[in-house]
C-alpha positions in Angstrom: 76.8 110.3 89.5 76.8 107.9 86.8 79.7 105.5 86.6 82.1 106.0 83.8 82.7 104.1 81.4 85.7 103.1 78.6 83.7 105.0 76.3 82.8 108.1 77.8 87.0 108.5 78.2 87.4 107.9 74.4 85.5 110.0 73.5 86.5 113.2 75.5 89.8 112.6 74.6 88.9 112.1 71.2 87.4 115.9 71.1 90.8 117.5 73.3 92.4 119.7 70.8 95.8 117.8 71.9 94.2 114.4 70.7 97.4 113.8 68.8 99.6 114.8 72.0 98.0 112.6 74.1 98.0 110.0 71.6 102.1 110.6 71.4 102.0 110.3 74.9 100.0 107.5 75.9 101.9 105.5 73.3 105.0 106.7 74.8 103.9 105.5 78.5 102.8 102.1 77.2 105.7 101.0 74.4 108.4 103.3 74.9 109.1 104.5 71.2 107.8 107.9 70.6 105.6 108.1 67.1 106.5 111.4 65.5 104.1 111.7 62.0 101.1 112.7 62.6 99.3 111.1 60.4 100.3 107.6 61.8 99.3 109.3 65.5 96.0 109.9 63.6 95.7 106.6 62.3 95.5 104.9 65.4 92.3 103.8 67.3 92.3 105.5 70.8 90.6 103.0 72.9 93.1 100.7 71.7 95.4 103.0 73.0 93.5 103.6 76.2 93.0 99.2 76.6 97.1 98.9 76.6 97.5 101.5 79.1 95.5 100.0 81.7 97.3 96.9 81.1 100.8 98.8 80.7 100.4 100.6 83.8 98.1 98.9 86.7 97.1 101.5 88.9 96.0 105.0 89.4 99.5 105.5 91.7 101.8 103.9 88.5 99.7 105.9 86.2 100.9 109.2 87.5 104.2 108.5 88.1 104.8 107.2 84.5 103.1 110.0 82.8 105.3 112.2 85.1 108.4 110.8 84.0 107.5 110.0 80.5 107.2 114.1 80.2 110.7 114.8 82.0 112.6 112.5 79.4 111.4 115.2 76.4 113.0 117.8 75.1 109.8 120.2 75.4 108.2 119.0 79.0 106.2 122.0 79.7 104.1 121.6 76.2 103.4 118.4 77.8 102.6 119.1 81.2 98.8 120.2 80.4 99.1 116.8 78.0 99.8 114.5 81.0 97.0 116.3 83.1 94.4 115.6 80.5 95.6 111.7 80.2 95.6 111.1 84.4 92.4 113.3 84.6 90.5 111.3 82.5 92.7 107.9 82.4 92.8 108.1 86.0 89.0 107.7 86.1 88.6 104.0 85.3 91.0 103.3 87.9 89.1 102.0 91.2 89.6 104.5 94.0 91.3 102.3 96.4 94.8 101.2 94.4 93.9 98.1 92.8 94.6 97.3 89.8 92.2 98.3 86.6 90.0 95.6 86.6 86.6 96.1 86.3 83.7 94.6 84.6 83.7 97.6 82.8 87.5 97.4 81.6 87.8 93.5 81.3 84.5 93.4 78.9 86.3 96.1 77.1 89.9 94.0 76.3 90.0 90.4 74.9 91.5 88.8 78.1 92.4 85.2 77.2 90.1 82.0 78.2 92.0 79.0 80.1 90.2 76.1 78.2 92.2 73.6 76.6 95.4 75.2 77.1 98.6 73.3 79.0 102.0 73.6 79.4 103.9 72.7 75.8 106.1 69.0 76.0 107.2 70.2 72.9 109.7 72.8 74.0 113.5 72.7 73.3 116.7 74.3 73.9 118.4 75.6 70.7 122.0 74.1 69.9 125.4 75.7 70.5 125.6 76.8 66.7 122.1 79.0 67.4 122.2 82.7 68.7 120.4 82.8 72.0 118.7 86.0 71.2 116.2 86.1 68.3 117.9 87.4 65.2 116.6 91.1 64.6 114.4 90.8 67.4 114.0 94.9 68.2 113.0 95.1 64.1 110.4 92.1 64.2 108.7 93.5 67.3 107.7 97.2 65.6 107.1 95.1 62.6 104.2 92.9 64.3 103.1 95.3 66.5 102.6 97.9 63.6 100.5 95.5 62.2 98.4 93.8 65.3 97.2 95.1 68.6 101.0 95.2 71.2 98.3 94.1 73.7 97.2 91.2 72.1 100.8 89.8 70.9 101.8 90.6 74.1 99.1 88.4 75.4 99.1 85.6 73.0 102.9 85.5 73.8 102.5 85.2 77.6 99.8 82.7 77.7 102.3 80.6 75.2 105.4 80.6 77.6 103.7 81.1 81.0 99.9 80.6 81.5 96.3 82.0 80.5 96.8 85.4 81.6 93.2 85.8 83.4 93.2 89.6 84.0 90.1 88.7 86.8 92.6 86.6 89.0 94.5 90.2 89.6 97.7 88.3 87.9 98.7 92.0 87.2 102.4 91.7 88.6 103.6 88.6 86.4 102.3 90.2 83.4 103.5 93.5 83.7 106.9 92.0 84.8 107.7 91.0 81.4 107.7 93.1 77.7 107.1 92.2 74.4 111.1 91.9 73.7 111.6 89.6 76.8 108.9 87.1 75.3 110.4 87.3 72.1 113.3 85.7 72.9 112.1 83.6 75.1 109.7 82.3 72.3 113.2 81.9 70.4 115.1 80.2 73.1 112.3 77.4 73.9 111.2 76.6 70.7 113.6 75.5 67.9 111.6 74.1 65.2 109.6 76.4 63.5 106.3 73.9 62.5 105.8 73.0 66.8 106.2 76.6 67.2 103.6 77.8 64.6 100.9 74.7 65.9 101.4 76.1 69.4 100.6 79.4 68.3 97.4 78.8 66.7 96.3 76.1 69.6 96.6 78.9 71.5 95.0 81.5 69.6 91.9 78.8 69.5 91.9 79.0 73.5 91.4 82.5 73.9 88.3 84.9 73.8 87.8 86.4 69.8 90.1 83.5 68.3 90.2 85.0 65.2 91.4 87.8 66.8 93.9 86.0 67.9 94.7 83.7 65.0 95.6 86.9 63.3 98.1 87.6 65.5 99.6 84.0 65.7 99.6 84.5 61.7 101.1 87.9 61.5 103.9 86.8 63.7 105.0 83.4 62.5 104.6 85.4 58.8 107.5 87.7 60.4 109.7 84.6 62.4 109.9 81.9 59.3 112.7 83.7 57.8 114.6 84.1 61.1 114.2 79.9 61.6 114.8 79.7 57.7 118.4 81.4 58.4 119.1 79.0 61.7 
């Protein structure tokens, strides 16, 4: 039987006639916000979708279990039930047999891990002043506004590699990165860094370092486009 790949799972989801379910779903598993218009559901690219699962969600084991309990939280589980089948059935798949985590050639080639090179530690950090909030301003608002806008997996790994290391999805540093959400860095970011211009250099030395820069530089763009005015106001 031939191996399968990223691709072959895109695209029979892709034809299910609950494509916007499982969309809904898969979202829901990997974020935690549930999307409700359809054409939004529509608009989004489904092996994106499938990329930030496998990161969201580790192993085959996990997989099932957060689908499961994704579909008790709803109102409506049963229409859901056969929804949840079709995503572990076919999700499931790419997942190697013996409980580690998702991170084969085949899934790493598929995601734009980041690179190590040139990348240390920031001197530059500081720790904001009694008059600053300790939490970033907002910070619930600014996440959906970046991440409507970039790929959540990519912030979320531009963000990491920023405050902790390179995440190098090869070196099975699944448990660190899964550890932490897109909120969490956010105010971290906000708590380390006080001046805005350090901040925004960091983020594009960074960007530089990983694989697809310009990927990445987008990212760093779209996000310090969304923090000035939260600095501006401190």
């Amino acid at each position: 039987m031939d191996e399968i790949t990223l691709e072959d799972v895109v695209e029979a989801l892709e034809q299910d006639e609950n494509v916007l379910r499982i969309k809904r779903l898969v979202v829901f598993a990997s974020h935690g916000f549930w999307v409700t218009e359809a054409d939004d559901l529509a608009a989004m690219d489904m092996q994106r979708l499938v990329e930030e699962l496998l990161v969201a969600v580790p192993n085959l084991g996990n997989l099932k279990q957060k689908i499961q309990a994704c579909v008790r939280q709803l109102n409506k589980p049963g229409v859901y039930a056969l929804v949840a089948d079709a995503i572990v059935d076919s999700i499931g798949l790419l997942y190697p047999s013996d409980g580690s985590p998702a991170a084969s050639p085949t899934i790493a080639t598929a995601v734009a891990w980041a690179g190590t090179d040139g990348v240390e530690a920031s001197d530059d950090l500081t720790v904001p002043g009694p008059d600053r909030p300790s939490q970033l301003p907002d910070g619930f608002n600014l996440k959906l506004e970046v991440s409507n806008t970039v790929s959540p997996l990519r912030l979320k790994v531009l963000l990491f590699s920023l405050l902790h290391h390179p995440f190098e999805p090869e070196a099975r540093d699944w448990h660190e990165f899964n550890s932490v959400d897109i909120g969490g860095l956010l105010d971290t970011l906000w708590q380390q860094y006080r001046e805005f211009s350090v901040l925004e250099q960091r983020l594009y030395a960074i960007a530089d370092a990983l694989r697809e820069p310009q990927e990445y530089r987008q990212v760093a763009s779209t996000l310090a486009r969304s923090l000035r005015p939260r600095y501006e106001k401190t």
